[in-house]
Structures are given as structure tokens and as C-alpha cells.
N, C-alpha and C positions, 0 to 999 in steps of 0.2 A: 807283289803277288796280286791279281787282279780277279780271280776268283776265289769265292765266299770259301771260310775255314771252318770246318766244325771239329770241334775235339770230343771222342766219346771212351767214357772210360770204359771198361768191363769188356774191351773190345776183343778179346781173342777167342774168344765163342759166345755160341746161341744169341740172344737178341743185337750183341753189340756187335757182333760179327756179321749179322742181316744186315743190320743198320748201317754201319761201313760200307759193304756194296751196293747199297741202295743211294747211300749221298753222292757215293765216287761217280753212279752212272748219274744224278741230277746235275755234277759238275762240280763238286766240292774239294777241296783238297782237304785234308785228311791231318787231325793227329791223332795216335793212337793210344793207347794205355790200358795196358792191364799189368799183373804181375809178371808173368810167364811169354820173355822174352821168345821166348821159340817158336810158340803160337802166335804172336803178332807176325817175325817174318817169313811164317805160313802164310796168313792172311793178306801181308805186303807184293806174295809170289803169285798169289790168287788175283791180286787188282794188278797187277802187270800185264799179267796172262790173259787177261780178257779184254777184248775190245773195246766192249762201251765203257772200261776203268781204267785203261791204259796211260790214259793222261793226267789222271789225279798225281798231285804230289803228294807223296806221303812221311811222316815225322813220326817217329816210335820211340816211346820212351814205358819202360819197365818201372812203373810207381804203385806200390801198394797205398791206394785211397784213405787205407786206417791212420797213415802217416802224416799228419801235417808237415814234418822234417822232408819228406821224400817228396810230398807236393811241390813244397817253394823252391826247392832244390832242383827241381826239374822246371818248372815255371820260370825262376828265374836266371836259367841257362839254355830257354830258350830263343830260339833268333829274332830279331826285332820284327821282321814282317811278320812270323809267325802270330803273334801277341793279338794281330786283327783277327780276334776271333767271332765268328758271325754267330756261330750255337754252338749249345754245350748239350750234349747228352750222358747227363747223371746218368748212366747204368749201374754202373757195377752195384754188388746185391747180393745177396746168400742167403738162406735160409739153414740151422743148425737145427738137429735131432727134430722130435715129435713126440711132447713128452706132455705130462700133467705140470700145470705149474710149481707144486709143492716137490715134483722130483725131477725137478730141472737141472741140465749141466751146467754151470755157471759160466764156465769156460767159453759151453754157445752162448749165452748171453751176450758176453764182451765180444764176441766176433760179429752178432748180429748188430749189437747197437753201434758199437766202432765201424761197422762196415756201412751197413745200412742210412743209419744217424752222422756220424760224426764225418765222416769220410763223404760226404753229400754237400755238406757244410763245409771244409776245408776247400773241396773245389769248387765249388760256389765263391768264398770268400775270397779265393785268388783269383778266379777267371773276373769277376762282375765287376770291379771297381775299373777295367780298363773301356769294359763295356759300356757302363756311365759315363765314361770321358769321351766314346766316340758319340754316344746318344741312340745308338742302336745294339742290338743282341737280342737272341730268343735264347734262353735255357727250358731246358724240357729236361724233367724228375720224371722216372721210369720208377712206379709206385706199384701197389699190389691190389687186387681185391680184398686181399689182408687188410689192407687200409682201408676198406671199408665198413665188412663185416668181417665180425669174431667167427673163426672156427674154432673149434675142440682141437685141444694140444696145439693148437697155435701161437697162444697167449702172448710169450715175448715178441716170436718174429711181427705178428698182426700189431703188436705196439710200436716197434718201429716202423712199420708200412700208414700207420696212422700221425705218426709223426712226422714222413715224407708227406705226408698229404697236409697239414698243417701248416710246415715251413714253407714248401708248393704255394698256400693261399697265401701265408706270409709277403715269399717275396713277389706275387704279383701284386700284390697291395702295394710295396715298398718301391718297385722298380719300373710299374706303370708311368708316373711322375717324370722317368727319364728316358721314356721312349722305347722300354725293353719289352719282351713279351714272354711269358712264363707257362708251361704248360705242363699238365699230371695227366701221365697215362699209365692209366692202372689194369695191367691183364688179369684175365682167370688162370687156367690151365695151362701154359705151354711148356711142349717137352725141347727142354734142354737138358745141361745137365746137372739145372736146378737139384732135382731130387736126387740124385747119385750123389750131388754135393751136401746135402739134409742127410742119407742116411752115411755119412763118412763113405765113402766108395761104392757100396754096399749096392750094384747094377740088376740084383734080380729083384731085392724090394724095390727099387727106384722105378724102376717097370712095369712094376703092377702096379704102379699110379694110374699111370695112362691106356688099363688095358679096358676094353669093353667100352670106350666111346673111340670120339673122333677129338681129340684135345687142339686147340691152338698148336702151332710151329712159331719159328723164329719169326719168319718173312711175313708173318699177318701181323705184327709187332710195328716190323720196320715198314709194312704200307701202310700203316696207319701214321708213323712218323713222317712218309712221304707227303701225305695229306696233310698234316698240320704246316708242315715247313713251306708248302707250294698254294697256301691262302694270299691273297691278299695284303697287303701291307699295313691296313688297317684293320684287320681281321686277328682276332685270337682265336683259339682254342684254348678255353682256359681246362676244360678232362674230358677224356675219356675212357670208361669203362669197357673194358672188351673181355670178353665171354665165350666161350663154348656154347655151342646150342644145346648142347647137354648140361652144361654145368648150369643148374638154375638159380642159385648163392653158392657162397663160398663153398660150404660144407656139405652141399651137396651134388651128387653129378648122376643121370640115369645112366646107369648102363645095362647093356644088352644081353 
């Protein structure tokens, strides 16, 4: 295979699903992962169907990221070309309930930090070591403005988005040495179906998150991923923060 591979997890909607057709039209080939086989060969019928993604190859595999077991299990039943992986885009992410800390679901807890935390870490831990051995790779951690400031009832999700931002500096500290390049981008506001997935399905609270401004979309995510990725070769991006012009912090947003 002679064009660059990127693998992105969370890929079957909102930011991972931008992100997808944006590497396919830069010329990327493609591996995919999310849980929800069905949604990927949506996705796969979508970069067929379009011109400028017609000729990405594409590699789908149904891995929930909280699994270590389902990671290496797919990792290492993947094809040997496959393995030259150029970037990795940590997406996948969730955010559970919106509660006070003392009357927290505990249940969201272990989804955010397994999803968030642990499942960031497992593919990192499988993809990077081959990465080292060619002397090149970009991974890029898809982090929160959670991870920078505390909002109200945020408490656990904002601790794992500060955790992505720590193992983020981590491994470019660790992985500079071998020629890799590590980057944190962290959004405000954008409507996926983040919030639908915060309040358990729950589509007319999830909505009135984003009602009375102009919030982030997917695709202001994935240009901003275009730019990091089409730098220079000596050039990082080590974060970027990206915002809504209404959201002036975390916890707060003007609206109309």
C-alpha cells in the first residue's frame, strides 16, 4: 500500500465520521472503528459514492475501545500492510448524565473513564510500538474543553478530558525521541450526538443545548484536523482549543 493509513476510532458518526471524509479526500486510506457495524458500512457506501473518496481503501472493523481483548484481537488480525499506520485519531468519547458529584451514576463513571481513559490508552498502546519501529506516526487525542476548564455537573466527564490532556503531553514528551508527533485538540460546543448520548437518548433535552447560539459542527473539527495533518514535517501542533464564538468558557455560552 503506498498511500498513508490512518485509523480513527469513534468513526461512525459526528466528529469521526467528518474526519473520515476529510483524510479519504487528502488521500488516505482508511481504517475504521466504532461499535456499530452498520454505521460504518454507511459510512464505507458514503466514500464510494463520492468522487473525491472513491479511491480510498477502506478496513472496518466493529471494536468497542473499552476492550483491550477486542482491541488486540482486531489488531492482530489485521493484514500486514495494513499495520503501516501513518495516524491514529483517538476519537471515540462519551460523555454520561449531568449530575452533581455526590449524586452521580456510577455506572456513567465506568463508561466515561473506560471509554474516555482506558480505551485512549489500549489504542495508543497497540498502534505506537509499530510506529516506533518505522520512526514515524502522528497520533492526535480528540480532548474536550472539559479538559481544560471545570464546568458545574461536569465533574467526572471534565476529569477524564483532563486526563486526555495529560497523557496527550505524556506521550509527546515520550515519543518526540522517536520521531512521532502527538497532538490535543480540544472542542467547545459541537452538535453531534454527544448530548443525545449524555442524556440516555433523551433528543429534546439534547437540543436545547444548542439552541440560541451558533455551536461548532462536525466538519470545523475535521478542518482543523486537516491543518494539523498537512504541516510540514518538522512542524507540530502540539493543541488546539476550538470554541464557539459564543461560548466564552466552558460553562458558559451567550445566547440570543
Amino acid at each position: 500500500m503506498s498511500r498513508k493509513i490512518a485509523l480513527v476510532t469513534g468513526a461512525s458518526s459526528g466528529i469521526g465520521y467528518a474526519t473520515a471524509l476529510m483524510l479519504a479526500r487528502l488521500g488516505y486510506d482508511l481504517i475504521l472503528l466504532a461499535r456499530r457495524q452498520e454505521r460504518l458500512q454507511a459510512l464505507q457506501l458514503a466514500l464510494s459514492d463520492n468522487p473525491e473518496t472513491v479511491n480510498a481503501q477502506v478496513y472496518l472493523a466493529a471494536v468497542d475501545v473499552r476492550s483491550l481483548e477486542e482491541i488486540e484481537s482486531f489488531y492482530n488480525a489485521l493484514p500486514s500492510p495494513w499495520k503501516s499506520i501513518d495516524l491514529l485519531v483517538n476519537n471515540a468519547g462519551l460523555a454520561k448524565g449531568l449530575s452533581k458529584f455526590y449524586e452521580g451514576d456510577v455506572d456513567h463513571w465506568e463508561q466515561m473513564i473506560d471509554t474516555n481513559v482506558k480505551g485512549l490508552l489500549y489504542m495508543s498502546r497497540t498502534v505506537t510500538p509499530d510506529m516506533i519501529a518505522r520512526g514515524s506516526g502522528h497520533i492526535i487525542n480528540i480532548g474536550s474543553i472539559a479538559g481544560k476548564e471545570v464546568y458545574d455537573n461536569g465533574n467526572v466527564y471534565c476529569g477524564t478530558k483532563f486526563a486526555v490532556d495529560a497523557i496527550t503531553k505524556g506521550m509527546r514528551l515520550e515519543l518526540a525521541v522517536h520521531g512521532l508527533k502527538v497532538t490535543g485538540i480540544h472542542p467547545g460546543a459541537v452538535e453531534t450526538e454527544f448530548s443525545v448520548v449524555r442524556f440516555d437518548g433523551d433528543e429534546e433535552r439534547a437540543q436545547k443545548v444548542y439552541e440560541g447560539f451558533d455551536n461548532l459542527v462536525a466538519e470545523d473539527i475535521a478542518e482543523a484536523i486537516e491543518f494539523v495533518v498537512t504541516r510540514k514535517p518538522h512542524v507540530n501542533i502540539n493543541d488546539l482549543v476550538i470554541m464557539p464564538q459564543a461560548q466564552a468558557v466552558a460553562g458558559v455560552i451567550i445566547r440570543k
